[in-house]
N, CA, C and O of each residue as an XYZ file, in Angstrom:
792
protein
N     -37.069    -23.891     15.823
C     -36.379    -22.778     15.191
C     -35.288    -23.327     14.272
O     -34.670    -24.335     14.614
N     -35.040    -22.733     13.173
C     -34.100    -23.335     12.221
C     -32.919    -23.101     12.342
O     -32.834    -21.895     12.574
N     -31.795    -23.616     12.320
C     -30.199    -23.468     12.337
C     -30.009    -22.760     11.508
O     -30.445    -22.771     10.358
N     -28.915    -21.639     12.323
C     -28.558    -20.323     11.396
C     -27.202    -21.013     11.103
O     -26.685    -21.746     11.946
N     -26.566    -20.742      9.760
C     -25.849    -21.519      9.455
C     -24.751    -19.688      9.159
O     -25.207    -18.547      9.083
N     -23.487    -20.097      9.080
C     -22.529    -19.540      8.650
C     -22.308    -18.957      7.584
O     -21.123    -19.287      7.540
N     -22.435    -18.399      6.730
C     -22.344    -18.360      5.582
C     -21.203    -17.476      4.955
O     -20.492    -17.564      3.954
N     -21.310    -16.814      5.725
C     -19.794    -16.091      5.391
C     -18.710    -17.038      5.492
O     -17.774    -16.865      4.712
N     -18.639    -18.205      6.465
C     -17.315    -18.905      6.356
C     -17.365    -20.081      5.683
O     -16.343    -20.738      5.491
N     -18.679    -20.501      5.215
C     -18.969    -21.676      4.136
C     -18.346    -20.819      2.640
O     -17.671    -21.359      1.764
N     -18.662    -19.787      2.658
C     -18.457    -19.092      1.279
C     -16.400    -18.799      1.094
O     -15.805    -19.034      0.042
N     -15.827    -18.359      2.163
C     -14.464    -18.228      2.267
C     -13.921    -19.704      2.242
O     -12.807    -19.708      1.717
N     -14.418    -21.239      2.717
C     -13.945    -22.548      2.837
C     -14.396    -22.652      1.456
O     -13.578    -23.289      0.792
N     -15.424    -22.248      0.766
C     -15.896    -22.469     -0.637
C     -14.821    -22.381     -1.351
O     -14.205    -23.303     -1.886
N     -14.520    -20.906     -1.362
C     -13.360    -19.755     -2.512
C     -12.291    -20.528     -2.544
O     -11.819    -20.792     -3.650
N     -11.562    -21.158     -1.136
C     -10.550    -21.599     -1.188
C     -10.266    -22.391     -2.028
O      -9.091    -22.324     -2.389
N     -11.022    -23.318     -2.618
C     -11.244    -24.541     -3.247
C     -10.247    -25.552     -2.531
O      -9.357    -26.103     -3.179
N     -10.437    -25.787     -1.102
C      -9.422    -26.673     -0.441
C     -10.721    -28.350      0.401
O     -10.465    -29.443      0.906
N     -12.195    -27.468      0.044
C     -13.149    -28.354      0.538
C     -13.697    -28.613     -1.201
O     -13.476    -27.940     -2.208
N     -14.613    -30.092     -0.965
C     -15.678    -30.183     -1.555
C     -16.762    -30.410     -1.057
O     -16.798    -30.604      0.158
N     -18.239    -30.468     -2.001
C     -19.162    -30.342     -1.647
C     -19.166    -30.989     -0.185
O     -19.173    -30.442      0.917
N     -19.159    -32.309     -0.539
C     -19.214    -33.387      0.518
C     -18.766    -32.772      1.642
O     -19.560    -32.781      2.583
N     -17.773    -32.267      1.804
C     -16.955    -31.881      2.780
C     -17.641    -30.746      3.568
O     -18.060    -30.762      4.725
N     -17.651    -29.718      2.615
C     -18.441    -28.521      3.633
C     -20.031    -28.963      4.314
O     -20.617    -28.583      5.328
N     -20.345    -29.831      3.355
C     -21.671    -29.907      4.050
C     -21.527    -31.046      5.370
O     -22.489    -31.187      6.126
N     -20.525    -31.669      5.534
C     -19.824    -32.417      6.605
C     -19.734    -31.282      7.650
O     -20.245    -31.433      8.760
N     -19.201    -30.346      7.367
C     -18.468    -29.504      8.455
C     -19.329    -28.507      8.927
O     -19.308    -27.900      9.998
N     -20.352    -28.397      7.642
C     -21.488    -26.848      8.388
C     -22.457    -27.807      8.717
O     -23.214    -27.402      9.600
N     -22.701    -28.974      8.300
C     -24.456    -29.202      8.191
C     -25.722    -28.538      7.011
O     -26.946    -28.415      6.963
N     -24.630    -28.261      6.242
C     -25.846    -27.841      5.187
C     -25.647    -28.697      3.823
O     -24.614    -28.935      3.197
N     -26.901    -29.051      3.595
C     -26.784    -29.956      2.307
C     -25.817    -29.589      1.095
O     -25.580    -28.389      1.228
N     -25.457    -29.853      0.489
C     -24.642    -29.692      0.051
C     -24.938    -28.864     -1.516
O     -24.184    -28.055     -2.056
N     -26.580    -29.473     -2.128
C     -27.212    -28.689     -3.051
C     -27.752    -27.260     -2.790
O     -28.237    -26.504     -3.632
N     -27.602    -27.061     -1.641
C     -28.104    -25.319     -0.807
C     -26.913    -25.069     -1.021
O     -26.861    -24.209     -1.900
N     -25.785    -25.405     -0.637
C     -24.188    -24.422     -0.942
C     -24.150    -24.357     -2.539
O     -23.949    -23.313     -3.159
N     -24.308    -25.265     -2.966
C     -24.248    -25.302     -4.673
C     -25.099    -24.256     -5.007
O     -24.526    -23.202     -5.282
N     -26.346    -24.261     -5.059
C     -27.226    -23.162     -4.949
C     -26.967    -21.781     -4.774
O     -27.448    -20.910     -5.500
N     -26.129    -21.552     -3.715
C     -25.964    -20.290     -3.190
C     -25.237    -19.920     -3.608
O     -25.189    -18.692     -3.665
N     -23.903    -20.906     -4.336
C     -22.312    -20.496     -4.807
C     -23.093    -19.850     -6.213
O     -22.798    -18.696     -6.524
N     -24.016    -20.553     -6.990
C     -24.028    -20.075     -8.095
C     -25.098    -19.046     -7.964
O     -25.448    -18.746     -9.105
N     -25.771    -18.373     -7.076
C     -26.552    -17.632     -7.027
C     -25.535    -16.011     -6.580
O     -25.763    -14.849     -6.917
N     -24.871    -16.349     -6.071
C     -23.825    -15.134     -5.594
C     -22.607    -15.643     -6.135
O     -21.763    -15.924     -5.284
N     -22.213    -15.887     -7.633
C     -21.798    -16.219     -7.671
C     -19.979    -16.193     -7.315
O     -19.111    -15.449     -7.773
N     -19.896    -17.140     -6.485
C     -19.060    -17.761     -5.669
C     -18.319    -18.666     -6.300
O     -18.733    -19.776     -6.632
N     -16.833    -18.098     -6.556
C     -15.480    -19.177     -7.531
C     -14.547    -19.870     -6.678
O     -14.061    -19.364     -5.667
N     -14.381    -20.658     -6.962
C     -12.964    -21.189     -6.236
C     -11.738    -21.044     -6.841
O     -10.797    -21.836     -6.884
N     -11.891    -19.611     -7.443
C     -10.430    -19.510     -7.967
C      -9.379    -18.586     -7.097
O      -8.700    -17.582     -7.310
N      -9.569    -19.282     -6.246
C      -8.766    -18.699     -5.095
C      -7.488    -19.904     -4.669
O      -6.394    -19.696     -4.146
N      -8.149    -21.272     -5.143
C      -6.634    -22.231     -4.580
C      -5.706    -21.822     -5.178
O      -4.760    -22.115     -4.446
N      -5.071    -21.019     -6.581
C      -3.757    -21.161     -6.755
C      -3.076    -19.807     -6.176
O      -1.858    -19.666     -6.284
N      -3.966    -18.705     -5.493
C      -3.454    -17.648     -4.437
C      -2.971    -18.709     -3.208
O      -1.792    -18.839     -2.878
N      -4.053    -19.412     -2.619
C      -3.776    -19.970     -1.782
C      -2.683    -20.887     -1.329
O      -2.128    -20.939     -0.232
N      -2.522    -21.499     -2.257
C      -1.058    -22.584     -2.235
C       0.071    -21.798     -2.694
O       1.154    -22.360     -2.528
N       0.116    -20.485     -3.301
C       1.109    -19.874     -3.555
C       1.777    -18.736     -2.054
O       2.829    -18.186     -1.726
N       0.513    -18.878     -1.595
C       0.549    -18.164      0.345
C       0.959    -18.851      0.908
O       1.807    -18.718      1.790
N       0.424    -19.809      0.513
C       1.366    -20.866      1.484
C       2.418    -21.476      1.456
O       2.928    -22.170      2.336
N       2.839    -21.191      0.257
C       4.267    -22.243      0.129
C       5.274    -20.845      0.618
O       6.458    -20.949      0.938
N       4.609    -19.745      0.589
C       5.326    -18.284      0.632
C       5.680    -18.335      2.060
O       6.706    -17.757      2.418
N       5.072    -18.855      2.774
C       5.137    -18.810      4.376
C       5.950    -20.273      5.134
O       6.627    -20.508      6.135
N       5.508    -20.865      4.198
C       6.735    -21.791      4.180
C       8.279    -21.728      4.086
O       9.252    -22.223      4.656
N       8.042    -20.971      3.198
C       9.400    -20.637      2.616
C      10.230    -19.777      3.800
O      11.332    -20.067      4.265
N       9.404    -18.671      4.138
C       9.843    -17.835      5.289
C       9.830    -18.691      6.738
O      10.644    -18.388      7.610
N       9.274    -19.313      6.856
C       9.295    -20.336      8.180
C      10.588    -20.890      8.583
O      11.193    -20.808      9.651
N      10.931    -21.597      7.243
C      12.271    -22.425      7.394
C      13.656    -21.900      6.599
O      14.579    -22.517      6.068
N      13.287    -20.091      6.810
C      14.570    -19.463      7.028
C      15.145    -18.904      8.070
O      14.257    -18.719      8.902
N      16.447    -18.434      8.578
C      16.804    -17.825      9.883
C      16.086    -16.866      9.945
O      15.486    -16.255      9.060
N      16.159    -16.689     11.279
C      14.905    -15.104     10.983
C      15.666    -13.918     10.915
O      14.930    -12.942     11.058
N      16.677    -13.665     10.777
C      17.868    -12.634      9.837
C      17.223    -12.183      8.208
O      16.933    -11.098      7.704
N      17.170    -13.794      7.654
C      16.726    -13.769      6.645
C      14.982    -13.388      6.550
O      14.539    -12.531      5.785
N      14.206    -14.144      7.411
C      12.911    -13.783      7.343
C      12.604    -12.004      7.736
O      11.577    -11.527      7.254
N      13.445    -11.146      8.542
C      13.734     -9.649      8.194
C      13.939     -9.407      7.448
O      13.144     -8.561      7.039
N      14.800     -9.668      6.677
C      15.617     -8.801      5.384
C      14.311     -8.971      4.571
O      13.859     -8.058      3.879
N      13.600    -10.451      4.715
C      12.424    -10.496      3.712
C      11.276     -9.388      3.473
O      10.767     -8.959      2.438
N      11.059     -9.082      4.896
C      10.181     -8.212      5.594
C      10.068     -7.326      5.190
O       9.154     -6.821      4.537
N      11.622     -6.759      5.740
C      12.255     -5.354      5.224
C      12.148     -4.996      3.724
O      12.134     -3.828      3.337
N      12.061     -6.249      2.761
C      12.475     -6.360      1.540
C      10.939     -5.663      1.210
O      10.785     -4.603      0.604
N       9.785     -6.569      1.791
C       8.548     -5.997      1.320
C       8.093     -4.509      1.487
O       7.621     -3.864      0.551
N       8.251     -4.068      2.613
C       8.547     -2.846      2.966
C       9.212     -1.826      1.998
O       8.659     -0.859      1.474
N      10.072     -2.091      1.907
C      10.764     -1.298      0.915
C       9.854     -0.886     -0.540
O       9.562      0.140     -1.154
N       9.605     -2.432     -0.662
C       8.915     -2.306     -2.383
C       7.372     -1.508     -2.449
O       6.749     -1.003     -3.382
N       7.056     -1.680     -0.805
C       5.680     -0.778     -0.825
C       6.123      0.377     -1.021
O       6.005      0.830     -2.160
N       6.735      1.159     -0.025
C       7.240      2.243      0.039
C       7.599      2.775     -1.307
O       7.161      3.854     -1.706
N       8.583      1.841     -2.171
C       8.871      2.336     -3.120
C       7.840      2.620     -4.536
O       8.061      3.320     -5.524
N       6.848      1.919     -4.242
C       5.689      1.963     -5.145
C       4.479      3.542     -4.811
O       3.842      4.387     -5.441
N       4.748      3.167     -3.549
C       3.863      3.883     -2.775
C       4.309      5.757     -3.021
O       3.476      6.630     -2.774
N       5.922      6.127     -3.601
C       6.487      6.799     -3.746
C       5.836      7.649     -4.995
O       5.311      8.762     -5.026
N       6.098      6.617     -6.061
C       6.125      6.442     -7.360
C       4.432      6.918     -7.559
O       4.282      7.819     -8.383
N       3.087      6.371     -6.850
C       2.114      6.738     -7.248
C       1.822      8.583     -7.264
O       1.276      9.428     -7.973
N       2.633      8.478     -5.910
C       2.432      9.921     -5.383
C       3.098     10.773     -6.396
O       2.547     11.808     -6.773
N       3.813     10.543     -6.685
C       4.847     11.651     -7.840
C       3.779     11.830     -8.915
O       3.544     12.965     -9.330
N       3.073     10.699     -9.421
C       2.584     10.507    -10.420
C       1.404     11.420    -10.295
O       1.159     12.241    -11.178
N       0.353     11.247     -8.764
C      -0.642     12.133     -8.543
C      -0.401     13.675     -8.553
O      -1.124     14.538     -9.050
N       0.631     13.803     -7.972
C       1.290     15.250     -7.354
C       1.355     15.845     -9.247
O       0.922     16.895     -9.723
N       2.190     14.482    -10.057
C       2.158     15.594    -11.454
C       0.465     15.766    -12.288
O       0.201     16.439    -13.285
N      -0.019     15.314    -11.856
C      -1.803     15.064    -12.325
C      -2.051     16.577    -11.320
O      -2.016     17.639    -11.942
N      -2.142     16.595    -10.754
C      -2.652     17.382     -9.653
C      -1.844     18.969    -10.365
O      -2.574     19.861    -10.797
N      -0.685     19.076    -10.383
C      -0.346     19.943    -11.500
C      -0.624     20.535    -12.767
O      -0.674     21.704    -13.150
N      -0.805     19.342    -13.363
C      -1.294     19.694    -14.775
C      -3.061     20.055    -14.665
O      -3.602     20.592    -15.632
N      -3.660     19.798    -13.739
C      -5.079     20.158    -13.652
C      -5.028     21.523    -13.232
O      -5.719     22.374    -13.791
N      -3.965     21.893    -11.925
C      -3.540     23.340    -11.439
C      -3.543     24.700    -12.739
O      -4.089     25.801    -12.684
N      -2.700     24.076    -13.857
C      -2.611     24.207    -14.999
C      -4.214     24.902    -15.973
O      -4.556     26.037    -16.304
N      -4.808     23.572    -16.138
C      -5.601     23.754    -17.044
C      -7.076     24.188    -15.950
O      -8.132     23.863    -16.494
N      -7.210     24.682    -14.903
C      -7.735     25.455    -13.887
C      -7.824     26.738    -14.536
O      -8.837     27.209    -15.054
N      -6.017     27.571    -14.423
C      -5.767     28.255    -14.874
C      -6.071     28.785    -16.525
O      -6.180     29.997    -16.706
N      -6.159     28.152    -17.315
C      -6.486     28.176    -18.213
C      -8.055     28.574    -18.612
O      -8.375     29.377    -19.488
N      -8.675     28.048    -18.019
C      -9.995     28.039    -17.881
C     -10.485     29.249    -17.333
O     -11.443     29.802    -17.872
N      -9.741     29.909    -15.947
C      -9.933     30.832    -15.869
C      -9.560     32.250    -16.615
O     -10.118     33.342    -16.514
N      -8.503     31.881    -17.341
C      -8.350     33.075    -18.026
C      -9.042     33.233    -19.349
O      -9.127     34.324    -19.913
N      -9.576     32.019    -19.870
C     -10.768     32.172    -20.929
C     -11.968     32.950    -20.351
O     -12.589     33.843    -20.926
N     -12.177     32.483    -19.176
C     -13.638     33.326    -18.224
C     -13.495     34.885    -18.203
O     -14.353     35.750    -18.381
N     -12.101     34.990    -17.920
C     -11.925     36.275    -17.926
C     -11.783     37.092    -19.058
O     -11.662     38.309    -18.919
N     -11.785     36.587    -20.109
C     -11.432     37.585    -21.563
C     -12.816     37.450    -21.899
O     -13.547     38.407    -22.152
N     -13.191     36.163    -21.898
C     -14.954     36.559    -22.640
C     -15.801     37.520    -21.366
O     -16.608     38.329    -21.824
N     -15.710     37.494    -20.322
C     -16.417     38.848    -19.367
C     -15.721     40.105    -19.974
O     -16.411     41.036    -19.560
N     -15.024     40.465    -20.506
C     -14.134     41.543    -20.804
C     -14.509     41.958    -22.142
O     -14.364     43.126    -22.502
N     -15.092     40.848    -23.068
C     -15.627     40.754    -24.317
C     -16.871     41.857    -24.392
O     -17.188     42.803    -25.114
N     -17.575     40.924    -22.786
C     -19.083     40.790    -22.809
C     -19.810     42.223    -22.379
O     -20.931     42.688    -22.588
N     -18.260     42.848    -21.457
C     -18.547     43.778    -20.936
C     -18.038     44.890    -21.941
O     -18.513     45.967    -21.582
N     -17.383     45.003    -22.872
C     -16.856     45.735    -23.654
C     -18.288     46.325    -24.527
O     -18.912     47.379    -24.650
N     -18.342     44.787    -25.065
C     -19.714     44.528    -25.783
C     -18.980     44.372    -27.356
O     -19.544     44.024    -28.394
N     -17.598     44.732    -27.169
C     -17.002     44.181    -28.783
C     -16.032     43.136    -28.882
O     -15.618     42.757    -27.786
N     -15.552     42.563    -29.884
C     -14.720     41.983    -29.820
C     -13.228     42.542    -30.683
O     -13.188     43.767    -30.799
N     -12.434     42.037    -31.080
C     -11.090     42.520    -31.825
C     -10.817     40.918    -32.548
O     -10.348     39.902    -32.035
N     -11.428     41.228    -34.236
C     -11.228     40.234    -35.128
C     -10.381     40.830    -36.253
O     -10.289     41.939    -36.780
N      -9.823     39.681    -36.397
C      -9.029     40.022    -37.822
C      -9.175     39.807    -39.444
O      -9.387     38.863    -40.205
N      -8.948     41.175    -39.538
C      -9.822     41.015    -40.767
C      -8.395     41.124    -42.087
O      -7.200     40.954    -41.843
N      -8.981     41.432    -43.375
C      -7.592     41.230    -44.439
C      -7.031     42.729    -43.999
O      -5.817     42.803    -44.186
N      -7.619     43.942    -43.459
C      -7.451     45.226    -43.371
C      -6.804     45.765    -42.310
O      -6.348     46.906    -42.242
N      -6.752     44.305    -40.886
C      -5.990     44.515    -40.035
C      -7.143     44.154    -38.879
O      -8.163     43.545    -39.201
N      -6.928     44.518    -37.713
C      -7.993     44.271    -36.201
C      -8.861     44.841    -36.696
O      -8.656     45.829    -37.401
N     -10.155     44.320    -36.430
C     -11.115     45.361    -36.510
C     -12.212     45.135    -34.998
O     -12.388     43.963    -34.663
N     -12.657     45.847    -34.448
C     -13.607     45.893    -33.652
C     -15.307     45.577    -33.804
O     -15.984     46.493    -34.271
N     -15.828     44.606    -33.510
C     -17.294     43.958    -33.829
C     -17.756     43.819    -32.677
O     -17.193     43.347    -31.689
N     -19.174     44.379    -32.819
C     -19.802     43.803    -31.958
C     -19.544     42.145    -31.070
O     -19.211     41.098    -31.626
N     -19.693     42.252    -30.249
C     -19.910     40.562    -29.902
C     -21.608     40.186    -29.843
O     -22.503     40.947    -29.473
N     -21.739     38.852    -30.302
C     -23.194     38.747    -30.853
C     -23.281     37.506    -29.885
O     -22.368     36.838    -29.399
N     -24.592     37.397    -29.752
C     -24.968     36.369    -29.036
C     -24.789     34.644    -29.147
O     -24.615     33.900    -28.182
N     -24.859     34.322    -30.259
C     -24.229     33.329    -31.141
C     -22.765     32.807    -30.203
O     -22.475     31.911    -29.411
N     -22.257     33.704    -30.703
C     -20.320     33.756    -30.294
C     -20.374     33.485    -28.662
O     -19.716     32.583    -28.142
N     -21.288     34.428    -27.876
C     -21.346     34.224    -26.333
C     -21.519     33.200    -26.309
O     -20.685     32.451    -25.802
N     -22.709     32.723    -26.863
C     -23.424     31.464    -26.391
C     -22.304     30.283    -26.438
O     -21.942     29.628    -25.461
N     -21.745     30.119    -28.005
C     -20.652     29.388    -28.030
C     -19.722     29.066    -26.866
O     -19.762     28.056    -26.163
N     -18.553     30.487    -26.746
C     -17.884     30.309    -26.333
C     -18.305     30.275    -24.105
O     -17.479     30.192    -23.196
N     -19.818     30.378    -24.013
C     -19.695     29.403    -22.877
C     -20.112     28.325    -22.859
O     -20.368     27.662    -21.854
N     -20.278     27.897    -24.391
C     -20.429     26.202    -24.024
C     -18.971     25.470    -23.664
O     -18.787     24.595    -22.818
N     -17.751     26.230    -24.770
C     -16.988     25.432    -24.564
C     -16.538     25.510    -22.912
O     -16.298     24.656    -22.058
N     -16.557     26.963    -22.935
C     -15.510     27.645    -21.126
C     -16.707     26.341    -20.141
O     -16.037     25.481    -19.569
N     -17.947     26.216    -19.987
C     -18.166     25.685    -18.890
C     -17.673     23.827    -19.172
O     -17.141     23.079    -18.351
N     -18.037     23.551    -20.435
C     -17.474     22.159    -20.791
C     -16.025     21.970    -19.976
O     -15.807     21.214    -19.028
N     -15.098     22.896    -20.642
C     -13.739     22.698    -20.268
C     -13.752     22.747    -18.769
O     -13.096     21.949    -18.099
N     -14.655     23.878    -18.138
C     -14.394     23.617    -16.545
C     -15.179     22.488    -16.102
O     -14.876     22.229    -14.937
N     -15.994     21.773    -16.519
C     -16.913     20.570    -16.014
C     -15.851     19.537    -15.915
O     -15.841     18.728    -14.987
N     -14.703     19.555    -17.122
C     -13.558     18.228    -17.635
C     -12.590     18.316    -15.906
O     -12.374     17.434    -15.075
N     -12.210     19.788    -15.938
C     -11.928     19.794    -15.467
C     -11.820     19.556    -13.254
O     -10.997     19.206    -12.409
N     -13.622     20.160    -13.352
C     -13.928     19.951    -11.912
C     -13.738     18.557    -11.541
O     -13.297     18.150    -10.466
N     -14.355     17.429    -13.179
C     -14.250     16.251    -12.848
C     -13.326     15.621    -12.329
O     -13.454     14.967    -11.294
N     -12.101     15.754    -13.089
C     -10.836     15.158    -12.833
C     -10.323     15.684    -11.742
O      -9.619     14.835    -11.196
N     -10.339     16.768    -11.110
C      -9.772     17.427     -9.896
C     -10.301     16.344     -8.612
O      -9.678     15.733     -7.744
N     -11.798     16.444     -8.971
C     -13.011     15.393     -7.860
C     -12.164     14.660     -7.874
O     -11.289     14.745     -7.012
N     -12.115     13.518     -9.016
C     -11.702     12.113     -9.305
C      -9.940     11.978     -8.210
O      -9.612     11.192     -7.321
N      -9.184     13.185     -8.879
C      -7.657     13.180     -7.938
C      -7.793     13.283     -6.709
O      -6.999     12.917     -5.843
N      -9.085     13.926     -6.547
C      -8.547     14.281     -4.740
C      -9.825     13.309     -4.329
O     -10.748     13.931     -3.801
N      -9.956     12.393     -4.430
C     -11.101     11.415     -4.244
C     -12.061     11.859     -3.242
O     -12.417     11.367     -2.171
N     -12.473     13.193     -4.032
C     -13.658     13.585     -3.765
C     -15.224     12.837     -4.001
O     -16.205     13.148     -3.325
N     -15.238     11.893     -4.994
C     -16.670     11.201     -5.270
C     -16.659      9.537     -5.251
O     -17.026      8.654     -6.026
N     -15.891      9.609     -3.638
C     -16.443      8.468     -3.093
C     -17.567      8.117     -2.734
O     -18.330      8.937     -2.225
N     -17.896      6.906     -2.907
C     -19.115      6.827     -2.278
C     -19.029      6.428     -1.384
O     -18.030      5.811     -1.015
N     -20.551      6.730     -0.351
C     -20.375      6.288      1.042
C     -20.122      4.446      1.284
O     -20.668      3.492      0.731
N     -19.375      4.494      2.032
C     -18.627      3.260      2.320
C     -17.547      2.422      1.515
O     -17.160      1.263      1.667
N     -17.015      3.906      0.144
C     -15.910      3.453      0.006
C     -14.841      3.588      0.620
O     -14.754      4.544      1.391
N     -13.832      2.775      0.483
C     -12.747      3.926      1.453
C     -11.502      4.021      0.345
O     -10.418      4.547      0.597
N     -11.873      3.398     -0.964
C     -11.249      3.899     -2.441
C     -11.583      4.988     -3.483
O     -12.390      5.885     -3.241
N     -11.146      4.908     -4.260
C     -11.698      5.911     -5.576
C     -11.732      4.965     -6.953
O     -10.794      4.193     -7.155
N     -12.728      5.043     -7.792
C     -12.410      4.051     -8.534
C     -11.168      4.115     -9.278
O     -10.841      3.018     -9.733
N     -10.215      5.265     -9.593
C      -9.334      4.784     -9.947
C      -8.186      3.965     -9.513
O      -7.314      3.420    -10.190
N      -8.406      3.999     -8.029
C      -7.205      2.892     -7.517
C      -7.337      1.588     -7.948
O      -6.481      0.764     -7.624
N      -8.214      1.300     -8.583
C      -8.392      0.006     -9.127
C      -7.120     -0.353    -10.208
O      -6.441     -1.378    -10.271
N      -7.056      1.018    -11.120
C      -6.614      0.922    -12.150
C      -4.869      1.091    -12.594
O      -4.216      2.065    -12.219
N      -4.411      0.217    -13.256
C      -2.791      0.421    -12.729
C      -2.215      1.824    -13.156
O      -2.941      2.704    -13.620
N      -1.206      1.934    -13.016
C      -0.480      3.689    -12.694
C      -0.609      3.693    -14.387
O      -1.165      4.736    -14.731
N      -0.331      3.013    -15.302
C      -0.442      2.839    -16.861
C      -1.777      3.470    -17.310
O      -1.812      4.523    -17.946
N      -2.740      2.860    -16.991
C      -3.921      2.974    -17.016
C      -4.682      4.506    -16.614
O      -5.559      5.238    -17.073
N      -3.933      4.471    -15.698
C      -4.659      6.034    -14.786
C      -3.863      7.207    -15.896
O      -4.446      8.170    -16.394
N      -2.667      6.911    -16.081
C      -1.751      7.786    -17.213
C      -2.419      8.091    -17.947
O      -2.959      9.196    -17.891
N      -2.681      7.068    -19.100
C      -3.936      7.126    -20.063
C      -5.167      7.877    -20.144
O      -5.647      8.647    -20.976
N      -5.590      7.342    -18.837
C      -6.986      8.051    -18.748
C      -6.734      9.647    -18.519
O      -7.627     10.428    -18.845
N      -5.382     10.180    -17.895
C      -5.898     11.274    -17.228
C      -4.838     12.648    -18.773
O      -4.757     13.873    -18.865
N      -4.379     11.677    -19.478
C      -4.115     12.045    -20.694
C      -4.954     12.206    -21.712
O      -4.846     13.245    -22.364
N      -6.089     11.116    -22.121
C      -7.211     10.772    -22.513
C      -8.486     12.615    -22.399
O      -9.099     13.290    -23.225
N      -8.355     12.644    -21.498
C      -9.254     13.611    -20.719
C      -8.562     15.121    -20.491
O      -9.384     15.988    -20.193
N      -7.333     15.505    -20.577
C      -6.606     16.151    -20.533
C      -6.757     17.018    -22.116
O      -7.071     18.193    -22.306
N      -6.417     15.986    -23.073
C      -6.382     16.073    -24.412
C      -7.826     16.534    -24.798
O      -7.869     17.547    -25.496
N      -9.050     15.935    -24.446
C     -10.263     16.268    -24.719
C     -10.590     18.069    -24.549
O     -11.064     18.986    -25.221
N      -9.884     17.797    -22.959
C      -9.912     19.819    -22.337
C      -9.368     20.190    -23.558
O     -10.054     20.524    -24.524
N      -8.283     20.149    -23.545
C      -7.077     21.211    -24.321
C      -7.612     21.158    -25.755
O      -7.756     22.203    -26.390
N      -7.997     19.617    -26.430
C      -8.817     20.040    -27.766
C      -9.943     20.867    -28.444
O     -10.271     21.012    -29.621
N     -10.514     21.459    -27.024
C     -11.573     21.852    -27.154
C     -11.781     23.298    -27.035
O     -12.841     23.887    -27.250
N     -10.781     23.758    -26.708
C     -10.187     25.283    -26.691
C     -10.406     26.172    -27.128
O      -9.721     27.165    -26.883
């Protein structure tokens, strides 16, 4: 029967870039052209040593302080989560608003063209003053391309905030990827598209 080899921890001793070839295949038993192989088949970087020596000199650093000081450090990190962690939320909470917003909006377009539709006229302006017209099919048709567009912009981005279209076995949204700058942008980007389209 063949030796099941490790591979998950050949691949993490890989990343580190703290082994070489020689070395891992010293320590697992696997040739050393099969790890080569595999690194570049999945591909597998070792650009992980300058995280690594920067972790470590970090823990160093905290090692050979009083541990007064290694709290306050603690505390220090703490804080800066918290305080970040603050800052996203404000940021979602005002996203989450302005969609509350253009919800609203959307619905009250729904509601004047049913009011149109049900009238069966509209109130245009003419050089002579309001005048009353039929509403024609044309104009319906139009104006629910834009009303369902604008609510599609909108269902999206609501999904996207309340990380509704995760996928199974995420436990993110893709925008957490993206920095608070970035997410600004985008949800301005998309915001602007709704409201241009009016």
């Amino acid at each position: 029967m063949a030796k099941r080899h490790d591979w998950e921890l050949i691949e993490r001793e890989y990343r580190t870039g703290r082994f070489s070839l020689a070395q891992l295949e010293a320590r697992h038993g696997v040739n050393r052209s099969n790890i080569s192989r595999r690194a570049k088949k999945y591909g597998w970087t070792k650009d992980l040593s300058g995280r690594v020596r920067e972790r470590t000199q970090e823990k160093i650093t905290r090692v050979s302080l009083p541990p007064e000081a290694q709290a306050a450090m603690a505390e220090q990190d703490d804080a800066i989560i918290e305080f970040a962690a603050n800052e996203n939320a404000a940021v979602v909470k005002g996203h989450r608003t302005t969609l509350e917003r253009w919800r609203g909006i959307t619905n009250r377009y729904a509601e004047i063209l049913e009011g149109q539709v049900a009238k069966d006229t509209i109130t245009v302006e003419t050089k002579d003053g309001p005048t009353e017209v039929d509403v024609s099919l044309d104009y319906v048709g139009k104006c629910l391309g834009f009303g369902t567009q604008a609510l599609e912009r909108v269902v999206k981005l609501e999904r996207q905030n309340y990380g509704l279209d995760l996928k199974e076995g995420d436990d993110k949204a893709p925008e957490a990827e993206l920095t608070d700058t970035e997410l600004e942008a985008r949800i301005a980007k998309l915001t602007q598209q709704v409201g241009g389209e009016q």
